[in-house]
C-alpha positions as CSV (number, residue, x, y, z in Angstrom):
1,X,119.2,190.3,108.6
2,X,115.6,190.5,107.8
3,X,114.1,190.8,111.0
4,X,110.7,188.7,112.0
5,X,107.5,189.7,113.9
6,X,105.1,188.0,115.0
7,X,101.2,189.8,114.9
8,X,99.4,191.2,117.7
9,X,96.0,192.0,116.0
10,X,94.2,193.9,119.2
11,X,90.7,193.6,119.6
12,X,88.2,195.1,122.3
13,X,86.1,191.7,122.2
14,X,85.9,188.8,124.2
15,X,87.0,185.5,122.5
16,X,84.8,182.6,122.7
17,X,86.1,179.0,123.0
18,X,86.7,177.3,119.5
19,X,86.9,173.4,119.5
20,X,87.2,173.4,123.3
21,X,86.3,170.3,125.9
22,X,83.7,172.5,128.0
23,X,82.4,176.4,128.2
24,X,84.1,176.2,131.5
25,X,87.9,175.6,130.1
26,X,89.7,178.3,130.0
27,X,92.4,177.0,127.5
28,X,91.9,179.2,124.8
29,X,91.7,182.5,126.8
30,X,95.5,182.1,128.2
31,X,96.9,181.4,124.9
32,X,95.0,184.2,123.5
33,X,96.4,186.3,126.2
34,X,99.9,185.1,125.9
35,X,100.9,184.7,122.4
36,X,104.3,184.3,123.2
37,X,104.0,180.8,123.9
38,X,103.0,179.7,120.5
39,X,106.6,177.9,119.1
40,X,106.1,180.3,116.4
41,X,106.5,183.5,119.0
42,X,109.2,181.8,120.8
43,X,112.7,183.7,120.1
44,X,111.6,186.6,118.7
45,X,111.4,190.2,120.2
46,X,109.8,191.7,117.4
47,X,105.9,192.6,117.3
48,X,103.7,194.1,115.0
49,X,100.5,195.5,116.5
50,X,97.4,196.8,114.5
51,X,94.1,198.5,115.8
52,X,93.4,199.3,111.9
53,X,90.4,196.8,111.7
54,X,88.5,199.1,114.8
55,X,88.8,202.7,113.9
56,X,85.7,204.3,112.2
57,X,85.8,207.5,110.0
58,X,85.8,209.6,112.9
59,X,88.8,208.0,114.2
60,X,91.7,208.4,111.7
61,X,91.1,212.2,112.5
62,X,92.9,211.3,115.9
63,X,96.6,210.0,116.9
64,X,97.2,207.1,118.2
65,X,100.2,206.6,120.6
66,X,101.4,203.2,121.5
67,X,103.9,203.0,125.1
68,X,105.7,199.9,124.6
69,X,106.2,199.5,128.7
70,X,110.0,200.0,128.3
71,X,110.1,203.5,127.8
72,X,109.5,203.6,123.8
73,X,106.5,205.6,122.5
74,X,105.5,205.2,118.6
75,X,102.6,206.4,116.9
76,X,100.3,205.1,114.1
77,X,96.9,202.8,114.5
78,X,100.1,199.8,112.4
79,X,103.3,200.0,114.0
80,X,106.1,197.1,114.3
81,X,108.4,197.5,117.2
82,X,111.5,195.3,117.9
83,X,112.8,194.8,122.3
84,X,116.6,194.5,123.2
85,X,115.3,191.5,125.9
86,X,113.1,189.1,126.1
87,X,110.4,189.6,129.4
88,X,106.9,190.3,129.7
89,X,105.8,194.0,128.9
90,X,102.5,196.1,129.6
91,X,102.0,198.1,126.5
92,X,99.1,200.9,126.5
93,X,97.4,202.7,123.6
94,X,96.1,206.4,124.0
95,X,94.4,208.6,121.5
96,X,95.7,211.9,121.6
97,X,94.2,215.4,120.0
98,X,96.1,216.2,116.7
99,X,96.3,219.8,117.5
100,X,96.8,220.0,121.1
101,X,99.1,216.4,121.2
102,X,97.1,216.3,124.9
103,X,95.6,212.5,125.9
104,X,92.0,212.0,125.3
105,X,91.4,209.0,126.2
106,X,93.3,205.9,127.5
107,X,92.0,203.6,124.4
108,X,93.2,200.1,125.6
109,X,96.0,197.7,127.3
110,X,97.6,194.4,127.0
111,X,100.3,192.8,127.8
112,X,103.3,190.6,125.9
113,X,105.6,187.9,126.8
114,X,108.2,187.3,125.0
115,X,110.2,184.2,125.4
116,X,113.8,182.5,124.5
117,X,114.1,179.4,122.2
118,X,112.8,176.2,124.5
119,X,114.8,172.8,124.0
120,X,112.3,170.2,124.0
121,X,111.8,166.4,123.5
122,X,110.1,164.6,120.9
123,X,108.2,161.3,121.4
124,X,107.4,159.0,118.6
125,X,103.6,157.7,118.3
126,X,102.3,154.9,115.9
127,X,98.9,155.3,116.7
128,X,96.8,159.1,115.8
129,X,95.2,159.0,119.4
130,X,97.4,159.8,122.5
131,X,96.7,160.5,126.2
132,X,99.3,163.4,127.6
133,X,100.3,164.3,131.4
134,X,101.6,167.0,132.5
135,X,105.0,166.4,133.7
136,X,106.3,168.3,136.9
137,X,110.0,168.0,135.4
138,X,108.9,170.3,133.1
139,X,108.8,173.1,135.6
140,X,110.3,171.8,138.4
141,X,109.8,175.0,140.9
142,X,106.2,175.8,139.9
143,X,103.3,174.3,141.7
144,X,100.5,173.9,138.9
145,X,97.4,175.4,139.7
146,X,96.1,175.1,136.3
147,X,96.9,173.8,133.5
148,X,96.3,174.0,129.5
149,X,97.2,172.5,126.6
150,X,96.6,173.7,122.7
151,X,97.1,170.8,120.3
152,X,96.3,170.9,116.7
153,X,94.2,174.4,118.0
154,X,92.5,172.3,119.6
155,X,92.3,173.2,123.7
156,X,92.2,171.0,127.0
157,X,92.2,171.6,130.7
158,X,93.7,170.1,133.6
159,X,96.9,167.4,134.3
160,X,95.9,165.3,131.2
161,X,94.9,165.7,127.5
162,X,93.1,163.4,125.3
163,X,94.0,163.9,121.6
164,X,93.3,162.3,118.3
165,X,95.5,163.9,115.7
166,X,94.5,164.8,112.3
167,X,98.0,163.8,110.6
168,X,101.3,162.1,110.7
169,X,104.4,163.6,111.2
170,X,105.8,166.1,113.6
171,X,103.3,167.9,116.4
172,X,103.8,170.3,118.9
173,X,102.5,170.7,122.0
174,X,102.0,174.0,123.9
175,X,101.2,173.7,128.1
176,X,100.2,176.5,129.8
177,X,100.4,176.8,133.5
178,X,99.5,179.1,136.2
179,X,100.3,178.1,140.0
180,X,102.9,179.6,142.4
181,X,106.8,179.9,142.0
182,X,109.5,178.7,144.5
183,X,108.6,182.0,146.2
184,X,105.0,181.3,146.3
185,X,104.4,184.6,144.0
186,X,101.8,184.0,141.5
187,X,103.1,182.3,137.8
188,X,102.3,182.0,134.7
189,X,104.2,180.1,132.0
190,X,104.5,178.0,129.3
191,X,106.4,175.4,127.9
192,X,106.5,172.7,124.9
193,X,106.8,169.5,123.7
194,X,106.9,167.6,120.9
195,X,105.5,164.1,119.3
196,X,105.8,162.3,115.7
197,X,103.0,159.9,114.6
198,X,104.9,158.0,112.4
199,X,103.3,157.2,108.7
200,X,101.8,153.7,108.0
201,X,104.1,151.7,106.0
């Protein structure tokens, strides 16, 4: 079975809202920094990460060691990787001395969650403009502290979105939400939904 991954292209930057409400939205930043809720992440355990784009001349003379936070180490500035679970994991990248193998420097880390398939509904919409609320049902234990929404790559903040969608057909919906578990640890999550505008006749 040919097995998918999904790209992690790492960069040292800071990413800058595109099509967001306000500067002060932070939408696009926590899907950035958890990939794994795009529907297109969901269900797989596979990732590909790539630091190709950021290394000068000087750089390929170096090794580059990636430590996958579940005990797996693999080389290479492109390397695919595949987990045996789904779960969030804090992977590390350091540069080591070809001759000596010894750490120079601790180049970067990030962090990915990977999630299960998500069952979710689908509402059907005549008109290309809907208003969406965040529904508690959707995580029933979690008290939302924030919330976010990415529609069409387009980003919102807070308990409601306004959206006016570009086509008909089907549309999903990813919510982000970070607030406090039944525990009151710290969360952060994500879930989906889905609508359909339906066509003109």
């Amino acid at each position: 079975m040919k097995k998918e991954f999904f790209l992690l292209v790492v960069c040292m930057a800071i990413v800058l809202l595109t099509n967001g409400q306000t500067l002060s939205c932070e939408a696009s930043l926590f899907f950035e920094h958890n990939k794994g809720c795009s529907s297109e992440a969901r269900g797989q355990k596979c990732i590909e990460l790539d630091i190709t784009h950021s290394i000068d001349k000087e750089g390929k003379e170096f090794v580059y060691a990636w430590n996958f936070g579940d005990g797996t180490v693999q080389r290479g500035a492109l390397t695919e990787y595949c987990y045996e679970k789904f779960g969030t994991y804090s992977i590390t990248l350091d540069l080591l001395d070809p001759k000596t193998d010894l750490v120079i420097r601790n180049e970067l880390a990030t962090t990915v969650n990977l999630l299960p398939h998500i069952e979710y509904g689908t509402d059907t919409l005549l008109q290309m403009s809907a208003r969406f609320a965040f529904d508690k049902a959707w995580m029933a234990d979690i008290v939302a502290e924030k919330i976010f929404w990415r529609i069409e790559n387009e980003f919102y903040c807070g308990e409601t979105a306004q959206h006016t969608f570009k086509t008909t057909g089907l549309h999903i919906l990813e919510i982000g939400v970070i607030g406090k578990d039944a525990l009151n640890e710290n969360f952060s999550g994500c879930t989906l939904t889905a609508v359909f505008i339906k066509p003109k006749p």
